[in-house]
MDAnalysis code that builds the backbone (N, CA, C; Angstrom):
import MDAnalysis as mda
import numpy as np

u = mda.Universe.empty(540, n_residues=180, atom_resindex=np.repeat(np.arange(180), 3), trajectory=True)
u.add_TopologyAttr("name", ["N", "CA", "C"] * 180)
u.add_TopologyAttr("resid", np.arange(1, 181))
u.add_TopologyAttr("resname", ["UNK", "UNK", "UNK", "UNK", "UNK", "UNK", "UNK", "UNK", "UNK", "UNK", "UNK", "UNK", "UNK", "UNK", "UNK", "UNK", "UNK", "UNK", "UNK", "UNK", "UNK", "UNK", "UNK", "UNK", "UNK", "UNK", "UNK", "UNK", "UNK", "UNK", "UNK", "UNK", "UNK", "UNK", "UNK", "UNK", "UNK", "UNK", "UNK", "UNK", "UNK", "UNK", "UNK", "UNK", "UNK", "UNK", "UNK", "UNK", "UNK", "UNK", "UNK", "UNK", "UNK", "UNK", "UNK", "UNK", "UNK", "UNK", "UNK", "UNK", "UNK", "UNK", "UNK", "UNK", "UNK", "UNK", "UNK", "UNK", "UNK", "UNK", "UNK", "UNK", "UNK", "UNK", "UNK", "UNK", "UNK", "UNK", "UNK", "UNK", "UNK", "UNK", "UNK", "UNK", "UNK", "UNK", "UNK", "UNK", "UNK", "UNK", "UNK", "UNK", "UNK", "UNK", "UNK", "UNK", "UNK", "UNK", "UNK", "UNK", "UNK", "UNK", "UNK", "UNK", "UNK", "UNK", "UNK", "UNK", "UNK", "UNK", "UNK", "UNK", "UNK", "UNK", "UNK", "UNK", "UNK", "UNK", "UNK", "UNK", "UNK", "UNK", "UNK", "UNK", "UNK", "UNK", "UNK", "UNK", "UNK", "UNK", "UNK", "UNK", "UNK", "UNK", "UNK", "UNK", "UNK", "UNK", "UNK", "UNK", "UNK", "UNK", "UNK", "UNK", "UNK", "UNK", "UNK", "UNK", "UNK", "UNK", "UNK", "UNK", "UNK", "UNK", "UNK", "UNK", "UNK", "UNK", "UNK", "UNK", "UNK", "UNK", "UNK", "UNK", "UNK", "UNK", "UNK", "UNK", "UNK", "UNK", "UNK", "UNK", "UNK", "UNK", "UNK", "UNK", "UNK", "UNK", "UNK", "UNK"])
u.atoms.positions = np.array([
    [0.819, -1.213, 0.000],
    [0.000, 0.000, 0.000],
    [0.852, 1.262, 0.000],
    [0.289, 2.395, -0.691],
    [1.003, 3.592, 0.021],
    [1.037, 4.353, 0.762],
    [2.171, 5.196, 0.669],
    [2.163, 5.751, 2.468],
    [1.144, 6.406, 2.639],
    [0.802, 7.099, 3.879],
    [-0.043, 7.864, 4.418],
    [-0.378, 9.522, 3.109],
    [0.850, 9.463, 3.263],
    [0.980, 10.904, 2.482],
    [1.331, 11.029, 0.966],
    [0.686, 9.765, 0.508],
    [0.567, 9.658, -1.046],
    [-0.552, 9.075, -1.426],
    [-1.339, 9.674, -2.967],
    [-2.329, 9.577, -3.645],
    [-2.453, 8.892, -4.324],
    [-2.812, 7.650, -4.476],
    [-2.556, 6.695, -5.944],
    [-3.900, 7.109, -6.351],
    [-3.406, 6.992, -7.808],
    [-5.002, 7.291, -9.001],
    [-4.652, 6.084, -9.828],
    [-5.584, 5.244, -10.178],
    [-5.771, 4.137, -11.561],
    [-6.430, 5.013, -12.689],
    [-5.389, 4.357, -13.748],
    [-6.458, 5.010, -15.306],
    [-5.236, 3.652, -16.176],
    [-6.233, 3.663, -17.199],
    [-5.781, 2.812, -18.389],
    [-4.775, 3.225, -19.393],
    [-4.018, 2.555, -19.409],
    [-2.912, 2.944, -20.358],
    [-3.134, 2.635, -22.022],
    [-4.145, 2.143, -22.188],
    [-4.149, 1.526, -23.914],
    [-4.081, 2.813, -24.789],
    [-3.438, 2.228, -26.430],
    [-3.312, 2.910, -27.305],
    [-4.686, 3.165, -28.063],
    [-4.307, 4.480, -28.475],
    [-5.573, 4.881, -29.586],
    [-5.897, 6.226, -28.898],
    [-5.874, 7.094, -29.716],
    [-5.982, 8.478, -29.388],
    [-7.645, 8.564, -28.721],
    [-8.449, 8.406, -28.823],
    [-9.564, 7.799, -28.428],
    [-9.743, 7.884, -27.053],
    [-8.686, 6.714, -26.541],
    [-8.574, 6.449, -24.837],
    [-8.227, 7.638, -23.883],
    [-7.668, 8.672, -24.932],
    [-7.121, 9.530, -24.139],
    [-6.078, 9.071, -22.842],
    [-5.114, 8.474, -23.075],
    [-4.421, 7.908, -22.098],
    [-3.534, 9.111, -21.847],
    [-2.845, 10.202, -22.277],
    [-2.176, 10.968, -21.745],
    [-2.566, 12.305, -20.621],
    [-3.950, 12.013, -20.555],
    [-4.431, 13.109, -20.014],
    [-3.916, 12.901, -18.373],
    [-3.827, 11.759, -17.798],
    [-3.414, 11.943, -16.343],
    [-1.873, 12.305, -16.104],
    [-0.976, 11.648, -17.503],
    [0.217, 12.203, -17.493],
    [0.596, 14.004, -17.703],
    [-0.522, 14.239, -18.402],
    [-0.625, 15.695, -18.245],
    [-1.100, 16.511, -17.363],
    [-2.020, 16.084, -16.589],
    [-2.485, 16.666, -15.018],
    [-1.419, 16.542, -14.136],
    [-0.730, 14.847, -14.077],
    [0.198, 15.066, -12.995],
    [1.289, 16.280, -13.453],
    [1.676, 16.650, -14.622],
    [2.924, 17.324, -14.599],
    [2.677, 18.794, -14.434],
    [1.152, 18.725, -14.306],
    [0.822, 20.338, -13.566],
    [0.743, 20.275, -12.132],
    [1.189, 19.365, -11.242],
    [1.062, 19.205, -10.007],
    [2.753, 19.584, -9.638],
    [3.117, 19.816, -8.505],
    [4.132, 19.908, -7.896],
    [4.843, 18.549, -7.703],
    [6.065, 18.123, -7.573],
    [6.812, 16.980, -7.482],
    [6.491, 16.214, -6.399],
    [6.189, 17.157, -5.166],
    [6.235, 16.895, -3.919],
    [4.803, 16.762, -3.625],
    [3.497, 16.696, -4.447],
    [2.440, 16.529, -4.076],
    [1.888, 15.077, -3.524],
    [2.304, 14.455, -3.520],
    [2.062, 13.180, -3.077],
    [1.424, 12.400, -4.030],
    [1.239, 12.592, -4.686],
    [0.040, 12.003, -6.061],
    [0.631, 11.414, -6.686],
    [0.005, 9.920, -7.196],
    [1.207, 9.091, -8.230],
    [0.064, 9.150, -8.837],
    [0.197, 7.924, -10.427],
    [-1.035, 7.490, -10.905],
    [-0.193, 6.374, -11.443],
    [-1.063, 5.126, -11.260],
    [-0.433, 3.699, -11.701],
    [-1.789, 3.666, -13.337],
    [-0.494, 2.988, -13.965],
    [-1.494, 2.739, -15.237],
    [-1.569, 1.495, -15.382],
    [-2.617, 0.666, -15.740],
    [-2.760, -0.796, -15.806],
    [-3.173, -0.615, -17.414],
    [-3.393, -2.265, -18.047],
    [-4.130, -2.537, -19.337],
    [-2.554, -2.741, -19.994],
    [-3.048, -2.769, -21.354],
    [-2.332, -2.587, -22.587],
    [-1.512, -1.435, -23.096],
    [-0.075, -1.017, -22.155],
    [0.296, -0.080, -21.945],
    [0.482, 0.731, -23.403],
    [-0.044, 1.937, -24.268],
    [0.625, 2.723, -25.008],
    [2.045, 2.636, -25.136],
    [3.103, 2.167, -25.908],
    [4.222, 2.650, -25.626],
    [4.802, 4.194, -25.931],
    [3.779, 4.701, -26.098],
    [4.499, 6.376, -26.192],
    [4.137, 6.968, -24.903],
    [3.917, 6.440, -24.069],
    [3.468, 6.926, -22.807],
    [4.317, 7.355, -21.716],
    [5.385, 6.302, -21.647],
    [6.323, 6.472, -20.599],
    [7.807, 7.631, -21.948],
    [7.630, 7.651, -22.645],
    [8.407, 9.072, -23.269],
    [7.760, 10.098, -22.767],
    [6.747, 10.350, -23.010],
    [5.665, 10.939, -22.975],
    [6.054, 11.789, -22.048],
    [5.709, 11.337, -20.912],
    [5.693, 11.237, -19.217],
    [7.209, 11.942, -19.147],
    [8.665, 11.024, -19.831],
    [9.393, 11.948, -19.557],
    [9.702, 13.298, -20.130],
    [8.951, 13.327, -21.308],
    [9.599, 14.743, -21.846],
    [8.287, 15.672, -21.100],
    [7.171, 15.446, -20.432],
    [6.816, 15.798, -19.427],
    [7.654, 16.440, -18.379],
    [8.563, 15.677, -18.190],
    [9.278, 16.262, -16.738],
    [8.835, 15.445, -15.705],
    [7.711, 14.395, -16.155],
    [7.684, 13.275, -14.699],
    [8.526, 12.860, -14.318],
    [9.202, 13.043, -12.935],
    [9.998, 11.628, -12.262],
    [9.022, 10.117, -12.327],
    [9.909, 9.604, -12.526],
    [9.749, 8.282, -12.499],
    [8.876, 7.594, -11.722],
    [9.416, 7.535, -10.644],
    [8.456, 7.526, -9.211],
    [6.861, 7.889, -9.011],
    [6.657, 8.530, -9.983],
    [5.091, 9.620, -9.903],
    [4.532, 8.675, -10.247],
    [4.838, 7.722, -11.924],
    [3.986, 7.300, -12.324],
    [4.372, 5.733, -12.104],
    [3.301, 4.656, -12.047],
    [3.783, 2.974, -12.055],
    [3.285, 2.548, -12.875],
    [3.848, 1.997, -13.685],
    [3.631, 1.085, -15.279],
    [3.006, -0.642, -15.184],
    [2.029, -0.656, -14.656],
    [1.551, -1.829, -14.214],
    [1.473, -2.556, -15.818],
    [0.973, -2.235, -16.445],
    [0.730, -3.038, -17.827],
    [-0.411, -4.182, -17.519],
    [-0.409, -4.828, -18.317],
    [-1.338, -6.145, -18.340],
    [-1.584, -6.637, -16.768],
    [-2.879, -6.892, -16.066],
    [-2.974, -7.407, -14.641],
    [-3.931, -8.388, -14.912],
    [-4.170, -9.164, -13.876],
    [-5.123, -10.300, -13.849],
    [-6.465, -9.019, -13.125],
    [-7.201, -10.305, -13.713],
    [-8.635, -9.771, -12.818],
    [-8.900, -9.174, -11.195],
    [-7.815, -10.346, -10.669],
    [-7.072, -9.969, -8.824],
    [-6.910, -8.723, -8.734],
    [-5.690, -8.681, -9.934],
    [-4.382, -7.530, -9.706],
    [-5.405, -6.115, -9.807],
    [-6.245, -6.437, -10.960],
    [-7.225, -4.915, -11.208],
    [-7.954, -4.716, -9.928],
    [-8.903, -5.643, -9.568],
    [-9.794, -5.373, -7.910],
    [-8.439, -4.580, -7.477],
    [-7.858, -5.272, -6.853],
    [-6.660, -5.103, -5.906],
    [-6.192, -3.487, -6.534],
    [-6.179, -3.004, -7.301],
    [-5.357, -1.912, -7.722],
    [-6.686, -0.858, -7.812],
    [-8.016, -1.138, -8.208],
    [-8.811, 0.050, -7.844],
    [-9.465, -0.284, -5.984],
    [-8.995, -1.099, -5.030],
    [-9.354, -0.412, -3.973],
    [-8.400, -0.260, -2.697],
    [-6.984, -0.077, -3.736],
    [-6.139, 1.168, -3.090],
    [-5.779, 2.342, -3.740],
    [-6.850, 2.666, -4.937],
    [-6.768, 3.714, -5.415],
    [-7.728, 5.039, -4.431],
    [-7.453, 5.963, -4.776],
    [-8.247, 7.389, -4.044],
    [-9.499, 7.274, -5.223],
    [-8.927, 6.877, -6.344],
    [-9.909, 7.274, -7.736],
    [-9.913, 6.329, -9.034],
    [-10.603, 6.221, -10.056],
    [-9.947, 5.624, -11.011],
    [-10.161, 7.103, -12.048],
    [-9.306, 6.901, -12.939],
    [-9.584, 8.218, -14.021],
    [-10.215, 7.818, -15.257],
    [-10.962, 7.954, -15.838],
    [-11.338, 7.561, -17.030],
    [-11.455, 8.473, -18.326],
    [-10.258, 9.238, -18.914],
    [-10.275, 10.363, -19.381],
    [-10.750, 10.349, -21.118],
    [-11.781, 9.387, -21.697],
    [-11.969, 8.556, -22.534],
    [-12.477, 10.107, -23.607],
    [-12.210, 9.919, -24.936],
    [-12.929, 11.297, -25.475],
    [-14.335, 10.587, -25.683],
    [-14.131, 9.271, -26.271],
    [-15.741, 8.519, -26.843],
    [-15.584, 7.344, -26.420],
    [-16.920, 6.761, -25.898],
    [-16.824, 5.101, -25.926],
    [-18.661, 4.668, -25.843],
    [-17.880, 3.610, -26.040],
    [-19.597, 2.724, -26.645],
    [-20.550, 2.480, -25.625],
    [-19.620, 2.313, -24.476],
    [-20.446, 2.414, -23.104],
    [-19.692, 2.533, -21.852],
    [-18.410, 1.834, -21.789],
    [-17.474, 2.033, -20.449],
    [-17.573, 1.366, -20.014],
    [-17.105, 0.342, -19.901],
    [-17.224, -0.561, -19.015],
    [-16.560, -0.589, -17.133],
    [-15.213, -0.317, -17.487],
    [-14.423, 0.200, -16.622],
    [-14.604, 1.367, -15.191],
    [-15.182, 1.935, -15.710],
    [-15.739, 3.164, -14.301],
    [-16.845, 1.858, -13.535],
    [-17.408, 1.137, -14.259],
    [-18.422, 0.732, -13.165],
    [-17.606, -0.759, -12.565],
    [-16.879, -1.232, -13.112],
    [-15.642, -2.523, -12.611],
    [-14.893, -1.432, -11.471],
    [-14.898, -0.216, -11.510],
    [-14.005, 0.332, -10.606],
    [-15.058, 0.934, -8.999],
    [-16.196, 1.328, -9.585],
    [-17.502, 1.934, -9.077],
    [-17.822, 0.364, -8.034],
    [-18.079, -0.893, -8.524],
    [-18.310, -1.970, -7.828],
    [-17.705, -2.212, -6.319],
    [-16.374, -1.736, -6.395],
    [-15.353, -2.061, -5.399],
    [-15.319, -0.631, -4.639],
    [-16.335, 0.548, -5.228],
    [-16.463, 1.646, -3.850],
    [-15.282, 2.606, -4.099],
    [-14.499, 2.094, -5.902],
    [-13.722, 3.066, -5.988],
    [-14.215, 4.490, -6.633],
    [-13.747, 5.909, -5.915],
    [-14.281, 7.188, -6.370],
    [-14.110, 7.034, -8.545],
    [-14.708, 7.547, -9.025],
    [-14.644, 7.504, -10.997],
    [-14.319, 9.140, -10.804],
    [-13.350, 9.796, -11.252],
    [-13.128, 10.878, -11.977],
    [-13.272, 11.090, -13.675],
    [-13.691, 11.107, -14.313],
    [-14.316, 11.240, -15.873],
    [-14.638, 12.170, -16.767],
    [-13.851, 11.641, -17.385],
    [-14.286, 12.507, -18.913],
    [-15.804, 13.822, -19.258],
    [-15.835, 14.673, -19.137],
    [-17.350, 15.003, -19.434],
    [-18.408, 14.653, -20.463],
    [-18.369, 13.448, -21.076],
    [-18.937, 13.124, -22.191],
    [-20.475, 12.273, -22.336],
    [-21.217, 12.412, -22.784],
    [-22.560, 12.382, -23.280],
    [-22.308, 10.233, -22.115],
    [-21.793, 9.738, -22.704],
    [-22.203, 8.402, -22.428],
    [-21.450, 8.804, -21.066],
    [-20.937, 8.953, -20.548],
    [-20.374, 8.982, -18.855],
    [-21.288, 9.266, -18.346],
    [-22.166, 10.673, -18.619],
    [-22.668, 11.201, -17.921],
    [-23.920, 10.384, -17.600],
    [-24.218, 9.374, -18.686],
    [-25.539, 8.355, -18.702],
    [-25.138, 7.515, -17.575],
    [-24.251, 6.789, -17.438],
    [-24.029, 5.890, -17.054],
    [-23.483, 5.606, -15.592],
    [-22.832, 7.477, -15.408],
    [-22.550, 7.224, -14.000],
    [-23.253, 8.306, -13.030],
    [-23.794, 9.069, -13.894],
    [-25.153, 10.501, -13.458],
    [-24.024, 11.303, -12.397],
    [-24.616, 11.075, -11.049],
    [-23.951, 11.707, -10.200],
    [-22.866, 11.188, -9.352],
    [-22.788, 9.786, -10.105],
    [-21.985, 9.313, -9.024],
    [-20.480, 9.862, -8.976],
    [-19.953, 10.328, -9.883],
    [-18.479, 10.900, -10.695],
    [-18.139, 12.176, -10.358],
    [-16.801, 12.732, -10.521],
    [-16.653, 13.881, -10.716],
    [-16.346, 13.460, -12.440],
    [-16.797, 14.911, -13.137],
    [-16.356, 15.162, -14.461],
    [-14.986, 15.912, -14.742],
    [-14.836, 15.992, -15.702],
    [-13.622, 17.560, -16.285],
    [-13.603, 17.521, -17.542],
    [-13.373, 18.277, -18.592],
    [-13.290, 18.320, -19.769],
    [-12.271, 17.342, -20.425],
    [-12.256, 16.347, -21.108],
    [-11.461, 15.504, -21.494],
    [-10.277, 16.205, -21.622],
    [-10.054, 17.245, -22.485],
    [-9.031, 17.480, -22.907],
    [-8.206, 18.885, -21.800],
    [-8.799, 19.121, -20.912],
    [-8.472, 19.910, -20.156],
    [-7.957, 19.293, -18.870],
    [-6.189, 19.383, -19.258],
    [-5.340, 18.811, -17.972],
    [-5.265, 19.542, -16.549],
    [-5.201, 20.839, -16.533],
    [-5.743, 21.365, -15.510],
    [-6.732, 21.317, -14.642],
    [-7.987, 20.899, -15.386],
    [-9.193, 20.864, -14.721],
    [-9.124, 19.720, -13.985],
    [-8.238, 18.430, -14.605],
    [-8.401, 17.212, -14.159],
    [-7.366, 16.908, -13.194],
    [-5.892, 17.620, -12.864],
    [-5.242, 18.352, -12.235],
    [-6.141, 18.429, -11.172],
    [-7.170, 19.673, -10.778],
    [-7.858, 20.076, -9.448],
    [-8.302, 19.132, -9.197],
    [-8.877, 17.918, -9.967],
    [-9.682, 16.815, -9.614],
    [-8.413, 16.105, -8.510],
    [-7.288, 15.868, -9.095],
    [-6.271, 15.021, -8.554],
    [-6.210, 15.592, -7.297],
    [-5.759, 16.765, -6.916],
    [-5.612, 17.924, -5.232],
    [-7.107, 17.112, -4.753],
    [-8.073, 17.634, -5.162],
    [-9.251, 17.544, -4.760],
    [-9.511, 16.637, -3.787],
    [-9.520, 15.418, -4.712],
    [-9.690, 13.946, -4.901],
    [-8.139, 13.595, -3.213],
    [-7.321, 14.343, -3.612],
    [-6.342, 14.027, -2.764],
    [-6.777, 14.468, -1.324],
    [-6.940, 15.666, -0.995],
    [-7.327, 16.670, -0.242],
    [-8.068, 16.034, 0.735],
    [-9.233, 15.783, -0.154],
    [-10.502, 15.933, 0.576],
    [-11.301, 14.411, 1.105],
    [-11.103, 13.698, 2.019],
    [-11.426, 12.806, 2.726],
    [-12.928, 11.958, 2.604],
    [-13.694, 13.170, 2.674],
    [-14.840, 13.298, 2.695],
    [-15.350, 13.391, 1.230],
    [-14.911, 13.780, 0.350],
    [-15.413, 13.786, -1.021],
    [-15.256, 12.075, -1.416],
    [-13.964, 11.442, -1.217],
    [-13.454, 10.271, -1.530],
    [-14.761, 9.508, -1.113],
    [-15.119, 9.372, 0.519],
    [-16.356, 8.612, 1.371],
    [-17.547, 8.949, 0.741],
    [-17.833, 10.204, 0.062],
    [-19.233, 10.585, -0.584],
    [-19.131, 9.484, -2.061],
    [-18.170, 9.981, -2.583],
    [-18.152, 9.013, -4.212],
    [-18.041, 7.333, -3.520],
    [-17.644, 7.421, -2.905],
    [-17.326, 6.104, -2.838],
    [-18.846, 5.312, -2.493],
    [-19.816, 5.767, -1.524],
    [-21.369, 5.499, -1.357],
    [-21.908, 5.779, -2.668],
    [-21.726, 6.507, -3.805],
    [-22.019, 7.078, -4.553],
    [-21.636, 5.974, -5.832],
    [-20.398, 5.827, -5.595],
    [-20.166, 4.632, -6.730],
    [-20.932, 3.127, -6.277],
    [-20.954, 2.818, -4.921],
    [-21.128, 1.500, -4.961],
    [-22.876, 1.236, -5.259],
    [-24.042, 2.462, -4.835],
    [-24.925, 2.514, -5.287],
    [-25.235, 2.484, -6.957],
    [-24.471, 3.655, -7.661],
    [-24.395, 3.493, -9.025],
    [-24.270, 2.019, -9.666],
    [-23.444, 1.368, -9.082],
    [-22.987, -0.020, -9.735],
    [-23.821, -1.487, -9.420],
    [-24.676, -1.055, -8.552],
    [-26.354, -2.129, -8.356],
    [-27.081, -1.813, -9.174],
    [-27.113, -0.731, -10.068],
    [-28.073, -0.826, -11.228],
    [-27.249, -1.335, -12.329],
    [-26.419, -1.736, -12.528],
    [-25.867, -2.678, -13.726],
    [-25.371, -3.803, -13.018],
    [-26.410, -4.756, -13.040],
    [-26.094, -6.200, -12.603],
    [-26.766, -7.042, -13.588],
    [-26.021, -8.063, -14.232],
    [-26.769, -8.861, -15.087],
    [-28.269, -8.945, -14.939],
    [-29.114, -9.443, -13.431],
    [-29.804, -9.380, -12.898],
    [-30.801, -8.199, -13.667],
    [-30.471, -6.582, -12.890],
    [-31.270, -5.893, -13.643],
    [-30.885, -5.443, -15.116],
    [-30.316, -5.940, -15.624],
    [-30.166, -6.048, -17.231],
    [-31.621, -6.650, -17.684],
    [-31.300, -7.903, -17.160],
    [-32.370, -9.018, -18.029],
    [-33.913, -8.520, -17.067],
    [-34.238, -8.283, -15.707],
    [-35.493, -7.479, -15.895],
    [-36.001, -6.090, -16.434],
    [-34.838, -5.526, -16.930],
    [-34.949, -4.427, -17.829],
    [-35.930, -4.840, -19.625],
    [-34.593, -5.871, -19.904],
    [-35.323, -6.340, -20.685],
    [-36.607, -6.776, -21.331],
    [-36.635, -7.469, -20.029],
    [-38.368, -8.272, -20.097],
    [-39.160, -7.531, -19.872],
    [-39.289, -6.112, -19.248],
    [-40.046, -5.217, -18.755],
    [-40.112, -4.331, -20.225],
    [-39.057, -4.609, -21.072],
    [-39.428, -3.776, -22.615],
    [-40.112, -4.426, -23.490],
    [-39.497, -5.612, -23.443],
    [-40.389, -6.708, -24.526],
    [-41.917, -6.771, -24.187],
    [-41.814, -6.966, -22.901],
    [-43.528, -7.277, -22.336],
    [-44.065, -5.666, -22.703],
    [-43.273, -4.558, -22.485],
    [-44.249, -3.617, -23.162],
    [-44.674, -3.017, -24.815],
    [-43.345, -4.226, -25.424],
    [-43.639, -4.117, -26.557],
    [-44.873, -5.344, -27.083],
    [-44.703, -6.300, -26.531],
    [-45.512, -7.037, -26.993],
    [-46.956, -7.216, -26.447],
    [-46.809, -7.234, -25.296],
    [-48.425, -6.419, -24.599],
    [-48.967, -6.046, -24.575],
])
């Protein structure tokens, strides 16, 4: 685990401009060295990422290059996170904020049309492409104790409405009103 006086954040490292994977490498390098804030990246690491990061000016240390994890390793890595980041510009639905939301971890996110469906209030937002904004999220998110305990009730409620379970009475509750 980490120390007392450091921030771990999870976000996905995969390629494709899409994923927006550089955006936490760009928030952290608007943070101070000494802020306590790392961010570990898991998945299918980008390899332009860790250049990236250094012509950033990241130390090393800030960021952890997890790469590929088992199913364990992911639980295990969003609930010693403060947050997971999901800085996505588009996606088909997300799966990920609510695999992270399940385990009571806080979702920091993208501001985009399908996030906002899917995780309503449970999230903080920021403009995808705005590293600063997502930056205050990181202090924030770090800071504030009580914001972490609010999202975190906030995520694990969000993530009982997507259970296979109410999938399939969703379903049947459409069909039966289509066919009824």
């Amino acid at each position: 685990p980490a120390p007392a006086d450091r921030t771990m954040l999870v976000t996905f490292g995969r390629h494709g401009a899409a994923k927006n994977a550089r955006a936490a490498i760009d928030a952290l390098a608007l943070l101070p060295a000494d802020s306590g804030i790392e961010v570990v990246y898991v998945g299918d690491l980008d390899p332009a990422l860790e250049p990236h990061a250094a012509a950033k000016g990241i130390a090393p240390g800030r960021i952890h290059w997890l790469g590929r994890v088992s199913d364990t390793e992911l639980a295990e890595a969003f609930s010693r996170a403060a947050a997971f980041v999901w800085p996505s510009l588009h996606e088909g639905f997300g799966l990920p904020p609510l695999e992270a939301q399940r385990l009571g971890t806080p979702v920091l996110a993208s501001d985009i049309p399908i996030n906002r469906e899917i995780l309503g209030d449970s999230a903080r937002y920021f403009p995808a492409t705005d590293a600063a904004a997502l930056a205050a999220l990181f202090n924030e998110i770090a800071r504030d104790p009580s914001l972490r305990a609010d999202l975190s009730r906030r995520s694990l409620a969000n993530a009982e409405d997507f259970t296979w379970r109410r999938a399939a009475e969703r379903w049947s509750a459409l069909i039966d009103a289509r066919v009824g």
